[in-house]
C-alpha positions in Angstrom: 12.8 13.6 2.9 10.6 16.7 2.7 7.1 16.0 1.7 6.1 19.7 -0.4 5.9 19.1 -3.8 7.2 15.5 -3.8 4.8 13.3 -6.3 3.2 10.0 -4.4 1.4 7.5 -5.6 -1.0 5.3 -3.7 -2.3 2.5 -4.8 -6.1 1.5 -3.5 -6.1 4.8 -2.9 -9.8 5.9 -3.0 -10.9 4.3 0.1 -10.5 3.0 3.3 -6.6 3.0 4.8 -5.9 4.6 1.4 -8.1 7.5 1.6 -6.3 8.3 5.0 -3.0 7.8 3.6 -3.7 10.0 0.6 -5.1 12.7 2.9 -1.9 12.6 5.2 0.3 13.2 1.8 -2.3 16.1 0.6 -1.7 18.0 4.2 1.7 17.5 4.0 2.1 19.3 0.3 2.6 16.6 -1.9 1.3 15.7 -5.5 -1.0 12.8 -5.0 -1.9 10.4 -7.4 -4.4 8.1 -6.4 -5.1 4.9 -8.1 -8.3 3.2 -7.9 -9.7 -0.3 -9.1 -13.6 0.2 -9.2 -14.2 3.1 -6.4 -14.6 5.8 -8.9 -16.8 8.5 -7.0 -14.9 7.9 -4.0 -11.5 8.6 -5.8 -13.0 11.9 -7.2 -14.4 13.4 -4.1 -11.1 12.3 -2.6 -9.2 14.0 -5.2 -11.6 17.7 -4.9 -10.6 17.1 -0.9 -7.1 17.0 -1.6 -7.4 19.9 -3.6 -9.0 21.9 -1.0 -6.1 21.0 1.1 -4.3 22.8 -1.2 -2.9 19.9 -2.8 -2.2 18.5 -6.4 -4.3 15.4 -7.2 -4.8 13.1 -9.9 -6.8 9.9 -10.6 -5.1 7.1 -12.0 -8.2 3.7 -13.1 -6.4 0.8 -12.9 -7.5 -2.5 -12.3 -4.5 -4.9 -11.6 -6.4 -8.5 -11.4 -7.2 -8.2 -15.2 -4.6 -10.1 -17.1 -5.3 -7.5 -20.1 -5.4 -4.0 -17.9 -3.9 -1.1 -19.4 -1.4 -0.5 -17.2 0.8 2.3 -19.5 -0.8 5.2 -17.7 0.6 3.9 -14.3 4.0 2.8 -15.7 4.1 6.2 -16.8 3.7 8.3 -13.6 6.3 5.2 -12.1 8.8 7.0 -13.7 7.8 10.6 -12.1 7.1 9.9 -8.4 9.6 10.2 -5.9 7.3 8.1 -2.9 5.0 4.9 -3.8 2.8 3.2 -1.5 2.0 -0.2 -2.1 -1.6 -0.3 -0.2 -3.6 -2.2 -3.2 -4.8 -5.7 -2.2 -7.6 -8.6 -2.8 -9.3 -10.0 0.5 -12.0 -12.0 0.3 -11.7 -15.9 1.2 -11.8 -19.1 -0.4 -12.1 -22.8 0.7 -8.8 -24.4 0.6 -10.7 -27.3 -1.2 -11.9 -24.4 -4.0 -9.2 -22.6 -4.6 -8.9 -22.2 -8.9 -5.7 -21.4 -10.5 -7.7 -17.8 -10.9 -7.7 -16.9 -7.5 -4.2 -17.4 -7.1 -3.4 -15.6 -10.2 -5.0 -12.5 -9.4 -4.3 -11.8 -6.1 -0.4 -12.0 -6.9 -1.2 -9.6 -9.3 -2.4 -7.1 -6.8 -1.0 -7.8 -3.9 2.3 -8.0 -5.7 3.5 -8.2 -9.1 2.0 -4.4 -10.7 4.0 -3.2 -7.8 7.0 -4.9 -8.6 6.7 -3.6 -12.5 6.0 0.1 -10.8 9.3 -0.3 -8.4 10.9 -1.4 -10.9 10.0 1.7 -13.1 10.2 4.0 -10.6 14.3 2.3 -9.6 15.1 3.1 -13.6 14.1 6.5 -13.4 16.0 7.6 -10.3 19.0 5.8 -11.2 18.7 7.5 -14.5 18.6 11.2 -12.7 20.7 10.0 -10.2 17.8 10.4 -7.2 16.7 8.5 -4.2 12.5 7.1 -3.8 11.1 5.6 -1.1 8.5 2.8 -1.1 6.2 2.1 1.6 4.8 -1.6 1.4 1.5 -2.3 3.1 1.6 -5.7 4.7 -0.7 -7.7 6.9 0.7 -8.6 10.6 -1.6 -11.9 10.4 0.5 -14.3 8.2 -2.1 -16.9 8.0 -5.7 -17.3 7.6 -6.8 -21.1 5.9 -9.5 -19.0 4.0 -7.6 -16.5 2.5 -4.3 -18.5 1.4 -4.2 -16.6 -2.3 -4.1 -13.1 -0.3 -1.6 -14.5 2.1 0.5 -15.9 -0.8 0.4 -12.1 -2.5 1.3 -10.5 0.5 4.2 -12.9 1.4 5.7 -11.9 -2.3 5.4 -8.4 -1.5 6.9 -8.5 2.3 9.8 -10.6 0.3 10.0 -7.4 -2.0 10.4 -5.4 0.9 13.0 -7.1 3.4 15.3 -9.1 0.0 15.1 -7.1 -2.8 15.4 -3.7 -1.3 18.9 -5.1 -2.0 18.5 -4.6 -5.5 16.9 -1.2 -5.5 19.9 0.6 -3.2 20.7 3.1 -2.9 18.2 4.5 -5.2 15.0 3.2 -4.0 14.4 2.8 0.1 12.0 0.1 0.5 10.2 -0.5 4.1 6.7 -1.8 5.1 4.3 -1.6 7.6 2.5 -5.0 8.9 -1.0 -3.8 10.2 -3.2 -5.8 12.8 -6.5 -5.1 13.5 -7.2 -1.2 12.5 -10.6 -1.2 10.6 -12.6 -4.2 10.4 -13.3 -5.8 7.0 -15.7 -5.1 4.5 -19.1 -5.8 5.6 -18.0 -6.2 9.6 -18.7 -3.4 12.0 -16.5 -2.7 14.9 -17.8 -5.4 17.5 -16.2 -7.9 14.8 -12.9 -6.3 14.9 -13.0 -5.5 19.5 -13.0 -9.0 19.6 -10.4 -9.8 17.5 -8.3 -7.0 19.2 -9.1 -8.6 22.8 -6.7 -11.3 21.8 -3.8 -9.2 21.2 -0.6 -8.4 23.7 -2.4 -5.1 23.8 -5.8 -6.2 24.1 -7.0 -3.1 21.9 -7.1 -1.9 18.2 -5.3 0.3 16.6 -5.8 3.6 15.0 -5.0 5.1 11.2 -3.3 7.8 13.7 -1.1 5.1 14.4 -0.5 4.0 10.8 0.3 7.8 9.8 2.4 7.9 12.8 4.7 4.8 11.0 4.1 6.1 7.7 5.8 9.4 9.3 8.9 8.0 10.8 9.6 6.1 7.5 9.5 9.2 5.1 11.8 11.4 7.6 14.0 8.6 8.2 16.7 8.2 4.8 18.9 5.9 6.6 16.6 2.7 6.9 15.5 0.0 4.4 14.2 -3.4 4.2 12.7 -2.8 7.5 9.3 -3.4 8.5 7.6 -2.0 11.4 4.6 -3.7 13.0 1.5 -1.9 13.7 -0.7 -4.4 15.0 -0.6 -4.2 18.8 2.0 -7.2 19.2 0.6 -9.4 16.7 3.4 -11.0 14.7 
């Protein structure tokens, strides 16, 4: 697929693994729409960078762990991009022992079920004009952390998204995801907290976004794969 003038959203855009991702589309010529929870200056200097990149860029508010968000505005670009990727999550932990119906609901929100509702826009409107999309799914190489078993559970739903129901979306949607390991540490961690994480890995190092964009790369040029995912994350599985 050829990238100039394609429309892409990213969800979690603004920051982070997203900002990089939404920069990579921007140099590459693509309409970006970047979708943000709470990180509103960031998205907008993002979106004046893409800009300068020669880029189009819009900003889409959206926060998908409120039971009453207004979600029309997103549903609404669904329907116009040709490339989503699913990089939106919730990390933060939680005692097993504490875990409230709450935490579970909302991090299946975000970690899966608005990106369902936008695949599943997004699969109407191709087959409708008789197109092909491709999703990108951002997943997590780790599959288990006791403190973080409401994340896990959202990211589970959306790797079964990505390697069962691509079924359902063929031959108009092309769903594959990329597991990361360790690549930027946490929120509130500085890199010594994510060396030693990487010294336990097959390849005893971390990884790169170069390495991410890299995957991100082979997926968009490739239109005979789906329900694939490709591990970044140094031999972590």
């Amino acid at each position: 697929m050829e990238l100039e003038g394609k429309n892409v959203l990213i969800t979690g855009g603004a920051k982070r693994i997203g900002k990089e991702i939404s920069l990579w589309f921007a140099k590459n010529k693509a309409n970006v729409f970047i979708h943000f929870s709470s990180s509103e200056s960031e998205a907008k200097e993002l979106k004046k960078h893409c800009e300068k990149l020669g880029a189009k860029a819009e900003i889409i508010k959206c926060d998908f762990s409120k039971e009453n968000a207004d979600f029309s505005k997103v549903l609404e670009i669904s329907r116009e991009i040709d490339i989503l990727v699913c990089n939106a999550s919730l990390f933060y932990p939680v005692n097993p022992e504490e875990i409230k119906y709450e935490d579970i609901e909302k991090n299946i929100n975000v970690n899966f079920t608005f990106h369902f509702l936008i695949v599943k826009e997004m699969w109407k409107s191709m087959r409708e004009k008789k197109k092909t999309g491709k999703v990108i799914t951002v997943l997590d190489a780790e599959k288990s952390r006791k403190n973080f078993i409401p994340y896990h559970l959202g990211k589970h739903l959306l790797e079964y998204m990505t390697t069962q129901l691509f079924q359902l979306f063929a031959p108009h949607i092309l769903i594959n995801g990329i597991a990361l390991g360790p690549i930027l540490p946490p929120e509130g961690k500085d890199e010594n907290y994510i060396k030693k994480i990487s010294e336990n890995l097959p390849l005893k190092k971390q990884g790169s976004i170069a390495d991410v964009l890299l995957a991100i790369e082979f997926i968009i040029k490739n239109d005979f794969i789906t329900g694939n995912i490709i591990y970044v994350s140094g031999g972590l599985k």
